[in-house]
C-alpha positions as CSV (number, residue, x, y, z in Angstrom):
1,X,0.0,0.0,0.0
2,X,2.3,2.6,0.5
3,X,4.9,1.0,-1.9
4,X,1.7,2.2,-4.5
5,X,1.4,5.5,-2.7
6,X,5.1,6.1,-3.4
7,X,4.8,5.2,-6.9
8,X,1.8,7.5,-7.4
9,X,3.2,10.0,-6.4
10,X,6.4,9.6,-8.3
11,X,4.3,9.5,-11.7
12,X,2.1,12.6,-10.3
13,X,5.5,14.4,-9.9
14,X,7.0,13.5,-13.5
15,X,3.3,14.3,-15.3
16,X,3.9,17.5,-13.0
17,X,7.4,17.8,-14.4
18,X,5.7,17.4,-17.9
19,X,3.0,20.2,-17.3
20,X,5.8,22.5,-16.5
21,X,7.3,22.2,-19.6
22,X,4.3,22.4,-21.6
23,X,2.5,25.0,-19.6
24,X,5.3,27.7,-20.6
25,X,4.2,27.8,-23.9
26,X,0.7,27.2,-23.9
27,X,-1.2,28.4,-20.5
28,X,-3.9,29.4,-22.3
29,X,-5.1,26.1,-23.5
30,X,-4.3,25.0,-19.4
31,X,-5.9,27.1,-18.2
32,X,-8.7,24.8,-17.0
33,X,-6.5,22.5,-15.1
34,X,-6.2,25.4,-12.2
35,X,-8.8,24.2,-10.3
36,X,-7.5,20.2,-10.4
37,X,-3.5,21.4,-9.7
38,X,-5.4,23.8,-6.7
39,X,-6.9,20.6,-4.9
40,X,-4.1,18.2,-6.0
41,X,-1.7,20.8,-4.4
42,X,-4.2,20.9,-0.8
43,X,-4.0,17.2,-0.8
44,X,-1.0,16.5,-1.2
45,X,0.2,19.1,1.3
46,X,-2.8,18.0,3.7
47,X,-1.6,14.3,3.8
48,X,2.5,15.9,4.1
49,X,1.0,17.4,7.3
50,X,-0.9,14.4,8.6
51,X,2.1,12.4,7.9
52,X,4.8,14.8,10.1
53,X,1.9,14.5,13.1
54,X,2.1,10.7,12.9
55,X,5.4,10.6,12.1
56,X,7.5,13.7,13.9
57,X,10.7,12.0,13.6
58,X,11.5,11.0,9.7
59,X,14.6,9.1,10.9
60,X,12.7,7.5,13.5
61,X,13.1,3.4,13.0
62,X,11.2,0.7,13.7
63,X,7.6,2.0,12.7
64,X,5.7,-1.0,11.7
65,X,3.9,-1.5,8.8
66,X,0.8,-0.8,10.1
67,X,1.2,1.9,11.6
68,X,1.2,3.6,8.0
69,X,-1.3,1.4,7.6
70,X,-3.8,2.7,10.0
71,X,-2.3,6.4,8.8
72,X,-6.0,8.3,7.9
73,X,-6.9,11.2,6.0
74,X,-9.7,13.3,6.3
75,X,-11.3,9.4,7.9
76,X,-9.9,7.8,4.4
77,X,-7.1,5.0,4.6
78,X,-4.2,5.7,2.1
79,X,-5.8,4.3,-0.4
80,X,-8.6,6.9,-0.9
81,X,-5.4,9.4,-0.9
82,X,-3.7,7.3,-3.2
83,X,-6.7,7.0,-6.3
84,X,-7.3,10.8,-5.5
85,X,-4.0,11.9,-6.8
86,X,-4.6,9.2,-9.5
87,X,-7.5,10.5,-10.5
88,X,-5.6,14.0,-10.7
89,X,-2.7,12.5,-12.4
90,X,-5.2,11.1,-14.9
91,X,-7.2,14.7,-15.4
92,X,-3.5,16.3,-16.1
93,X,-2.4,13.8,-18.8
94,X,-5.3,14.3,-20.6
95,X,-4.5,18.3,-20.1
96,X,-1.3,17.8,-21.6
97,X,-2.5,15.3,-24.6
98,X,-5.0,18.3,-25.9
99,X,-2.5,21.0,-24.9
100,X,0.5,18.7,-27.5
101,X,-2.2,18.1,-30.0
102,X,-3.3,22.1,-30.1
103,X,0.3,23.0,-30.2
104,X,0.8,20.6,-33.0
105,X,-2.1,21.3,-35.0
106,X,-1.4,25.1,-34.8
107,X,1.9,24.8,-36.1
108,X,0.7,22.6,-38.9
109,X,-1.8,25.0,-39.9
110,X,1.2,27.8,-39.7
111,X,3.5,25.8,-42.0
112,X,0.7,25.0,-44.6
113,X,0.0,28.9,-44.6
């Protein structure tokens, strides 16, 4: 479980990485992922903050397994937090496909001109 939180949240932060890059030359046809980022952005530094109360040492060893496991947010388990930011993840990508496919029809159009 929180091997796939990890992992969620390292694809979240490379589509993130992606929308950066395509977000500098096209923010105009982003423009409706600012709500989505906004409450990816609150949950993800919600659950950092729920995290450092459970956990206030992050060298502390010997935290079992289910301690994380029983970790809640907002009185959902990890998993809830987990498809959230998929579900995010997911609403971004598909940003970033129509943002690429304006971009690349608009320069088509330019070079047929």
């Amino acid at each position: 479980l929180i091997r796939e939180l990890r992992e969620e949240l390292e694809a979240l932060a490379h589509t993130l990485e992606d929308l950066q890059k395509v977000a500098a030359e096209n923010e105009t046809s982003l423009a409706a992922l600012k709500l989505p980022l906004l409450r990816c952005a609150k949950i993800c530094r919600d659950f950092e903050s729920v995290v450092k109360r459970a956990f206030p040492k992050a060298d502390q060893q010997g935290r079992a397994f289910r301690d994380w496991a029983k970790l809640n947010y907002l009185g959902n388990d990890i998993t809830d937090v987990k498809n959230s930011l998929a579900g995010y993840k997911l609403t971004i990508c598909i940003a970033l496909g129509g943002a690429t496919l304006y971009v690349y029809l608009h320069h088509a159009s330019k070079a047929q001109c």
